[in-house]
N, C-alpha and C positions, 0 to 999 in steps of 0.2 A: 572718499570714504567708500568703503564697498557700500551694495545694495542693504549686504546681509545687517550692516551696521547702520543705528539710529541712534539720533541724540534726544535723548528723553527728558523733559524737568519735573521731579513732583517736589512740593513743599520748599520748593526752593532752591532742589538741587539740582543740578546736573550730570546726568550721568548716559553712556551709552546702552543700547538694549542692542542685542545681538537677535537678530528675526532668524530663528534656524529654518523654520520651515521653508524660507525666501526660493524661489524656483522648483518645490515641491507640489503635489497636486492635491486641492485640497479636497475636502470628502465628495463634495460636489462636486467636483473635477473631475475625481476620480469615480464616481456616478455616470457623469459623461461619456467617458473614455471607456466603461465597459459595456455602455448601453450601444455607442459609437460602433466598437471592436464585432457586437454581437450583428449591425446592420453589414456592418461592412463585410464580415466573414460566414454571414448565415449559413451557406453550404454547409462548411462543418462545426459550428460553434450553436450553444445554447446559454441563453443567459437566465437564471433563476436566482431566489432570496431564499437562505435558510432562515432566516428570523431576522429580529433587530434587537441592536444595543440598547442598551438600558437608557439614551437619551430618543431612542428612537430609529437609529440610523439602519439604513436596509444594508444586511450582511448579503451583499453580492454574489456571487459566482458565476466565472467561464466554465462552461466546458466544452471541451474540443474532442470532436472525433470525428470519424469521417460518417456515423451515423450518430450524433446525439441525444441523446434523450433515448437511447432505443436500448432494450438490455439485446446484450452479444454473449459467448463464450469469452469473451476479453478479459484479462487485468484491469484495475482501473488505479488510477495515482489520483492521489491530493497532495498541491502545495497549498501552503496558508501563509500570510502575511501580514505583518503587524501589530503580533501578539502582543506586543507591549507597546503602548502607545508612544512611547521617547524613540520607537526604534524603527522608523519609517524606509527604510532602505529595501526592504522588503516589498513592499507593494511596488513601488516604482519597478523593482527586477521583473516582476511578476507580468506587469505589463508590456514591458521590454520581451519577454518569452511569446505570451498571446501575439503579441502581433510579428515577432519573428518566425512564428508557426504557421500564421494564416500567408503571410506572405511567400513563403518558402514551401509547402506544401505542394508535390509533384514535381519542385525543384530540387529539394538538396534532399538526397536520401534516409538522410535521421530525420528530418521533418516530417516525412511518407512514412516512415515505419514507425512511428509513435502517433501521427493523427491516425491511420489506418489501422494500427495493430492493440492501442491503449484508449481506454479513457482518460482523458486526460482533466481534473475538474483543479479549478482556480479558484481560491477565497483570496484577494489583494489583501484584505483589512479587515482585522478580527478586532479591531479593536479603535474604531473610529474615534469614539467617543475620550481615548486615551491622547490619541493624535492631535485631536482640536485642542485638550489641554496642554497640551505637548507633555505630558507626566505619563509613568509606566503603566500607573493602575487606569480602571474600568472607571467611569463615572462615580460609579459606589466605592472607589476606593481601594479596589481587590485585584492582585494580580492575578488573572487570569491563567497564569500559569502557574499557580497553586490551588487551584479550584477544582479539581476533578476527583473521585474517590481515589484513595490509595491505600496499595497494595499491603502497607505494612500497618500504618496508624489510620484511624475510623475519622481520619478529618472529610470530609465536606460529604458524609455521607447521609445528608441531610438534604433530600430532593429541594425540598423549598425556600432555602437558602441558596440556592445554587443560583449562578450569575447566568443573565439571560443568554448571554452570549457563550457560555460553556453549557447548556443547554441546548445551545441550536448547534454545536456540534456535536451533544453526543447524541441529538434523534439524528443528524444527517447521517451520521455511522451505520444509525440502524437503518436506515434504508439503503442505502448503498454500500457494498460490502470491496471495501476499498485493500486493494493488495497492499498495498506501501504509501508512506505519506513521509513531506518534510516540511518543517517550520522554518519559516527566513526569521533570525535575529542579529542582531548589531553587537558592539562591545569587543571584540574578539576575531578571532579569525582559524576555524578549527568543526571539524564535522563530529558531532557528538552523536551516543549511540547508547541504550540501554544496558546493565538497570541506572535509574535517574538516583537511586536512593539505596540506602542500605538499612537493615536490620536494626542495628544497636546507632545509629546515626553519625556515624564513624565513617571518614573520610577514606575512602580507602576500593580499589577494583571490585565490582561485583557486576560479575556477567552473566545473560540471562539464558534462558535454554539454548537461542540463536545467535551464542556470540560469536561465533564465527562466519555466521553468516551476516549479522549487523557491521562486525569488521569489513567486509566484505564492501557492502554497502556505503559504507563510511568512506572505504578507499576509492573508490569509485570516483565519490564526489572531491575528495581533496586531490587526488592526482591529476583530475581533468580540469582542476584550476590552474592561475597563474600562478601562485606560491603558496597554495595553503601546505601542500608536503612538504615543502622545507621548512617549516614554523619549528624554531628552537627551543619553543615552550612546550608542544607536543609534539611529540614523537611520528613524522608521516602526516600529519595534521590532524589527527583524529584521538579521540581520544573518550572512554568510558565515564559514563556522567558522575557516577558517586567518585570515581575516582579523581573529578576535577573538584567539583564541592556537590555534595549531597542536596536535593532537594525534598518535596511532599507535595502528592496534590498534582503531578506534572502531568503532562497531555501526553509524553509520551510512552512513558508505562502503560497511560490508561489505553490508550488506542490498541499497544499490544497483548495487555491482556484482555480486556474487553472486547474488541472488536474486531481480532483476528487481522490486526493493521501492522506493518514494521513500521517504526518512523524514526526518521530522525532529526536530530533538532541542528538547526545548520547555523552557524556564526557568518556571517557572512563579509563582514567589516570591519575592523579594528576601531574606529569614527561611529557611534551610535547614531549622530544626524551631521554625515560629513556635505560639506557644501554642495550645493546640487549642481555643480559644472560637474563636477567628479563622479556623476550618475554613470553617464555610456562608459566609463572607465570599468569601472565596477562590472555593471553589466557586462562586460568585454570578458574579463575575468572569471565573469562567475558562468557565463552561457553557457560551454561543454558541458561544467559541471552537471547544471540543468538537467541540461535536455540528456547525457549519458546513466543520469540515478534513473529518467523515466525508462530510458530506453533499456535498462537492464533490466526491467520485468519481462521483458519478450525474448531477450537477448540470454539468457542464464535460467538457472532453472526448471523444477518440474512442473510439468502442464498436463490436464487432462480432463476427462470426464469420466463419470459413472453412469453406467448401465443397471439395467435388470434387465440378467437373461430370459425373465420369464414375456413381458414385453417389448421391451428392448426400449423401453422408458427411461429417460436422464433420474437419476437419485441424487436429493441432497445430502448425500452420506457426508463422511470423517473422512482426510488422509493423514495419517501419522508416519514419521520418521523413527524406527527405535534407536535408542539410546537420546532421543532428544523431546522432553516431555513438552510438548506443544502441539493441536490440534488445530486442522485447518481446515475448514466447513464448505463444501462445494456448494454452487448456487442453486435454488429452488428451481430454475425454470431448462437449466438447458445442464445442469447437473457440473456444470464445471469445477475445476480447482487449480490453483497458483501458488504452488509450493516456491517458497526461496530457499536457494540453497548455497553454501558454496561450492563452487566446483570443484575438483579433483578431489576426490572420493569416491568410496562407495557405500549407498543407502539399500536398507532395507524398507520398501515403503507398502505401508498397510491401508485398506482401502473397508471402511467400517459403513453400514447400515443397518439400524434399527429393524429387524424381520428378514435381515441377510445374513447369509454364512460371509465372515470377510475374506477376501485375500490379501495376500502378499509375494512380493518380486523383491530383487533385488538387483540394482540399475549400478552402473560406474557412472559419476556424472563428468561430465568433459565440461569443455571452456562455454561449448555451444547449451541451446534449451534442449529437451527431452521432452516426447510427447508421451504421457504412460495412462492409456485408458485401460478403465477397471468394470469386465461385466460381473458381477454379484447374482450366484444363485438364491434362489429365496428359500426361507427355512422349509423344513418340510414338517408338519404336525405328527404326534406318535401316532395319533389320535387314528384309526382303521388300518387299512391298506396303505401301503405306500402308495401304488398306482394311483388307487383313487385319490391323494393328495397331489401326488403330482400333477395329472391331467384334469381331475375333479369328474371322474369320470361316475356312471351311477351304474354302470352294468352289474346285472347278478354273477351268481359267484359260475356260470357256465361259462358265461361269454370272458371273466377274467383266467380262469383256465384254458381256453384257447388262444387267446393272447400271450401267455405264458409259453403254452406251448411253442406257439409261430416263432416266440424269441429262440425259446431253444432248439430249434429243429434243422434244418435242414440251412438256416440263414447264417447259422452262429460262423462257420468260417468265415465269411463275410463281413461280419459286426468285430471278430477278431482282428481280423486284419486293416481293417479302418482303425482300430483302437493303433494298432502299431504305428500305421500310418502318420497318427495323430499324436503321439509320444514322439516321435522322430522329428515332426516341424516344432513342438514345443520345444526340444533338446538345440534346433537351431538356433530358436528365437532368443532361448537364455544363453546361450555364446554370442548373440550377434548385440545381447544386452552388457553382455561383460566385457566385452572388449573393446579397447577403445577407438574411437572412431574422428572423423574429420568433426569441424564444427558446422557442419549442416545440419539440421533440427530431424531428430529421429523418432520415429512413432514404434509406437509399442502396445499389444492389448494383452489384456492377460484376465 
C-alpha cells in the first residue's frame, strides 16, 4: 500500500484515508526550513514575519539580495505561496527557488543578476492555517482570495472584517513598494493576468490599462516552462482572468490598483496536492519560469530616477505613459522608478512633481531595459521678480539692474552660442533615443 494510503475504521467500518500532505513540509517544517535557509545564506538573505494567521501561525518571509533589508534604486519582486490552503505545491517551489539562489549565486548568471540587481522577497505560506486543515479557506472559513477591496463591487470594504492574513499583506505593500509579484496556485496549468473581474459579471476578456504589457509578463512565465504554452485549453498558456471565470475581492487587481504592483496569478499544477515524489519534477518545470518573470524587471523596461534641478535632490514624483492610464510612484528616498513595458514600441513618458514644471521624452523601447532619468525644474512663483524667485536673491532694485545689464552686454554672444551648443547635444540625444539600438541597457537624461 503506498505511504500516502491508510486503512482507517470508525463505527465499524473500514475504509482507506488517502494522507495527501504525506512527504510535504509541515508548517513547522517549513518554520524550519526558512529559519534554516536564513543561517545558511546570511550574506544575502533576511528572514522577517509580516503578521500571523488567524490560528496564530507566523506569516514568514525570504528575502534575497545581495544587500538585504537595505533600501537600493532596485526593483523589488514578491512570490507568495499557498493562498489557498488545498493547494500546497507552491511553498514547496518556493523553497526549491531560495535555496537554488543561495547556492548558485556567483555561479550561474541569472542567479547573480537577480540576487545583485532585484529584491527578491518570499512568502512560502499565506495561508497555514488552510494547509493544516488541508481545505482552501482560512481558519474563519474565507478564501483569501476574495478578501480584498474591489474595484467594481464594495465587498470587503470593511477594515475590520478583513482576515488577518490579507491584512498583513496589504500594510506589507505599504511599506515596501514591490514592482511585480506572482501567486503559486494548483488546479490548472496556465499564467493568468488582469483584469480578474468584469463590470456587469459576465464571463468574457477585460483588459486592464497594461494589457500588453501583463501579456508580456504572462508569456514570459509559460514559454520558459516545460509545456505550459502548449496547453489546448489556453491559447500560449496564458490567458485573461475574467475571461477564464470572473472573480471579486482577488489580490490581484488589488495589488495593481492599489499598490502600483503587476501581478500575476500563476496555476502552476494540474494535481492540486499531487504526490510529493512529483515535487523536483515540478519544480524542474516550473524553475526558468521563476527565476525568468524575476529576471525580467531588470531585463525589460523603463528605469530611472528623478531629480530636482534646483538641488539635484532625488523626488518622489509620478511617471506616466500617454495613451496608458496608470501611474507609477518613484521611491521616497533615492527617487527611483520601474516602469514595465512591452517592448517594441514607442512611449511617450512624463515625469510629474507636485511644485514641478513636468517633463516629457519620447523613447523606442527595444528587447533590452532603458535607463531614462528626469531633472524637474521647480515652479517659479509670479509673486516679485523672477530673479529674486529663482535665486531668492534680496538685492535692491541697483544691484538687479546691473546684473541685468552683465547678462545683456558684452557676454550675450557667449550665452548665445552655449544655448546653440546646447540645442545641438539635445537634437543628438532625441535621435540616439529613437533609434533603435542593441540590447545593452541605455541611459538617458532629460
Amino acid at each position: 500500500m503506498s505511504p500516502r494510503l491508510r486503512k482507517c475504521n470508525h463505527n465499524g467500518y473500514s475504509f482507506v484515508y488517502v494522507d495527501f500532505a504525506q512527504g510535504y513540509m509541515t508548517n513547522a517544517d517549513l518554520e524550519t526550513a526558512v529559519k534554516e535557509f536564513g543561517r545558511r545564506c546570511s550574506n544575502i538573505s533576511r528572514i522577517y514575519s509580516i503578521g500571523k494567521s488567524v490560528n496564530g501561525v507566523p506569516l514568514w518571509v525570504i528575502e534575497i539580495s545581495d544587500k538585504p533589508g537595505e533600501e537600493e534604486a532596485e526593483p523589488a519582486f514578491k512570490y507568495i505561496g499557498n493562498v489557498h490552503g488545498d493547494e500546497p505545491v507552491g511553498r514547496e517551489l518556493l523553497i526549491f527557488l531560495a535555496n537554488w539562489l543561495c547556492d548558485n549565486h556567483l555561479k550561474d548568471p541569472l542567479a547573480t543578476l537577480i540576487v545583485e540587481n532585484v529584491h527578491l522577497h518570499i512568502l512560502p505560506s499565506m495561508n497555514p492555517d488552510g494547509f493544516s486543515s488541508r481545505r482552501r479557506h482560512n481558519a474563519n472559513k474565507i478564501d483569501l482570495n476574495r478578501n480584498f477591496p474591489d474595484q467594481f463591487f464594495p465587498v470587503n470594504d470593511d477594515d475590520d472584517s478583513r482576515q488577518p492574513e490579507t491584512r498583513a499583506i496589504m500594510n506589507w505593500l505599504r511599506d515596501i513598494r514591490f514592482t511585480a509579484s506572482a501567486t503559486l496556485h494548483g488546479g490548472a496549468l496556465v499564467a493568468n493576468y488582469p483584469w480578474d473581474g468584469t463590470e456587469d459579471k459576465k464571463t468574457n476578456y477585460y483588459g486592464s490599462p497594461d494589457d500588453e504589457t501583463f501579456r508580456l509578463m504572462a508569456s514570459i512565465y509559460s514559454h520558459s516552462h516545460y509545456n505550459m504554452s502548449s496547453s489546448k485549453e489556453f491559447p500560449g498558456g496564458i490567458t485573461n482572468g475574467a475571461a477564464w471565470y470572473p472573480i471579486y475581492g482577488g489580490m490581484q487587481d488589488w495589488n495593481y490598483i492599489h499598490a502600483g504592483c503587476f501581478e500575476l496569478t500563476l496555476e502552476v499544477s494540474d494535481d492540486k496536492w499531487p504526490n510529493a515524489a512529483e515535487l523536483p519534477v515540478i519544480w524542474r518545470y516550473n524553475k526558468m519560469s521563476m527565476l525568468n518573470l524575476v529576471a525580467s524587471l531588470v531585463k525589460t523596461g523603463v528605469h530611472g530616477r528623478i531629480y530636482s534641478s534646483g538641488d539635484g535632490r532625488p523626488l518622489p514624483g509620478f511617471i506616466t505613459v500617454s495613451g496608458i492610464n496608470y501611474t507609477v510612484r518613484a521611491g521616497t528616498v533615492f527617487g527611483d522608478y520601474h516602469r514595465l513595458l512591452a517592448p517594441g514600441d514607442r512611449y511617450q513618458v512624463v515625469a510629474t512633481m507636485p511644485g514641478y514644471k513636468s517633463k516629457n521624452t519620447t523613447i523606442w523601447l527595444d528587447d533590452g531595459p532603458m535607463t531614462l532619468d528626469f531633472v524637474l525644474d521647480p515652479e517659479v512663483s509670479v509673486k516679485g521678480s523672477v530673479l529674486q524667485n529663482v535665486y531668492g536673491c534680496n538685492c535692491n532694485s541697483k544691484c538687479r539692474q546691473e546684473f541685468v545689464q552683465f547678462l545683456w552686454g558684452a557676454h550675450m554672444e557667449l550665452y548665445f552660442g552655449f544655448i546653440l551648443i546646447l540645442g545641438f547635444l539635445c537634437l543628438l540625444f532625441q535621435r540616439r533615443v529613437r533609434a533603435k539600438s542593441s540590447r545593452a541597457k541605455r541611459t538617458v537624461v532629460v
